[in-house]
C-alpha positions as CSV (number, residue, x, y, z in Angstrom):
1,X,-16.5,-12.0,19.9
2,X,-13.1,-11.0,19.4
3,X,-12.1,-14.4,17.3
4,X,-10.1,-13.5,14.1
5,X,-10.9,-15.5,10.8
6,X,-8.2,-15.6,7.9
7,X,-9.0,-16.4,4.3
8,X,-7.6,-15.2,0.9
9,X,-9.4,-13.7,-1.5
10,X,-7.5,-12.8,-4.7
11,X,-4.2,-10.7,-3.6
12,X,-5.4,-9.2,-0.3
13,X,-5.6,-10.9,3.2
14,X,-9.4,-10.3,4.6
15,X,-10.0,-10.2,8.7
16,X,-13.6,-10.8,10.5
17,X,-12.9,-9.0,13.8
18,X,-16.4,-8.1,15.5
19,X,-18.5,-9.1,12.1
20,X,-16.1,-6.0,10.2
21,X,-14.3,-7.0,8.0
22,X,-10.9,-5.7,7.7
23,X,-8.2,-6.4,4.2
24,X,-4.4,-5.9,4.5
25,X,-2.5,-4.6,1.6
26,X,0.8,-4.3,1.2
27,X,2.4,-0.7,1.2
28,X,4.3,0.2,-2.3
29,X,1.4,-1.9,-3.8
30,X,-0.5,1.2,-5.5
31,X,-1.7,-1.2,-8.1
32,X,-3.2,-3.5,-5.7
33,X,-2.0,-6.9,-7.7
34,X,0.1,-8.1,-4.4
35,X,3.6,-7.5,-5.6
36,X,5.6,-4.3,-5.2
37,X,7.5,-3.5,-8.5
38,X,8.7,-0.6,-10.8
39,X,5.3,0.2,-12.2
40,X,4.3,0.8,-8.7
41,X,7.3,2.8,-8.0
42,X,6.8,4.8,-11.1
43,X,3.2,5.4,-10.3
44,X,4.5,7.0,-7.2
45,X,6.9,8.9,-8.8
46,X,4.7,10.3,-11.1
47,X,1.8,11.3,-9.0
48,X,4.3,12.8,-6.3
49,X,5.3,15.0,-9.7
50,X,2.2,15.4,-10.8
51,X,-1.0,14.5,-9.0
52,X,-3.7,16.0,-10.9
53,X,-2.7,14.1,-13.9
54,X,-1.8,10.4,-11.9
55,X,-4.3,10.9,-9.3
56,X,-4.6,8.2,-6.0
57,X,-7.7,6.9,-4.3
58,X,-7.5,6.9,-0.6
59,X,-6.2,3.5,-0.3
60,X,-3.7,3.9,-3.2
61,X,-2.3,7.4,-1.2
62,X,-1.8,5.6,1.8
63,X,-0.3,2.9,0.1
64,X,1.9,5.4,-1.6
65,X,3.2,7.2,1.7
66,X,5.7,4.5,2.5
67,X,7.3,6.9,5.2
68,X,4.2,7.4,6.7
69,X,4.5,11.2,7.2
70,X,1.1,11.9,5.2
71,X,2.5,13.4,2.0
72,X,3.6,11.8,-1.5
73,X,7.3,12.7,-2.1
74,X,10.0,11.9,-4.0
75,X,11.3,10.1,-0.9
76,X,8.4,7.5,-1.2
77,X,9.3,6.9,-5.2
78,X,12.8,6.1,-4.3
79,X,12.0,3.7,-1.7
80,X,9.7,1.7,-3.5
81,X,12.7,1.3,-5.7
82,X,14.7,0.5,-3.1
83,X,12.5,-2.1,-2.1
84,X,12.2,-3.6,-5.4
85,X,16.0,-3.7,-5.9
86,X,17.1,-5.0,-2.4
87,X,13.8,-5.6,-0.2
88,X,14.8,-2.7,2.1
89,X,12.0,-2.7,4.5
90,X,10.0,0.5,4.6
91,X,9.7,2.5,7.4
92,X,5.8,2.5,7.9
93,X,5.8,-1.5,7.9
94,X,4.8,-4.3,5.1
95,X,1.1,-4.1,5.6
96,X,-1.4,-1.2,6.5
97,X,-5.4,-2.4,7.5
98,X,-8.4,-1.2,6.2
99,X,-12.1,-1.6,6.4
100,X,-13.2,-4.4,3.2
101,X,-16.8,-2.5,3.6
């Protein structure tokens, strides 16, 4: 069965799609809390600078590579900013999928 089943639960979007369940987050999110803002752009920022010390799960590293050429960069940072400031779309797309098991 190929049926798709919405429902919220808290800030992410959840999908059933062949009994897995899938959650959508938005990318520039690396907080998670369903809003892209400065603290997220700073997080960016500071683990593109320095990742040992602000280090990303895998989900929060995808979330991060709003470019979507696999690396943190400054690049990233500043359009997280952007995004906050004047909703400039990012290049990877709003939402990136990913197993909720």
């Amino acid at each position: 069965n190929n049926n798709v089943a919405t429902g919220n639960i808290g800030v992410v979007t959840t999908f059933t799609n062949s009994n897995r369940a899938v959650k959508l987050l938005k990318y520039g999110d690396v907080n998670r809390d369903g809003e892209i803002t400065q603290e997220d752009a700073t997080q960016i920022m500071q683990h593109f600078m320095n990742p040992t010390t602000v280090p990303f799960d895998n989900e929060q590293f995808i979330l991060a590579d709003v470019d979507g050429n696999g690396i943190i960069t400054n690049f990233d940072a500043i359009a997280a900013m952007k995004y906050v400031n004047t909703g400039e779309v990012f290049p990877v797309g709003t939402y990136a999928a990913f197993y909720a098991d």
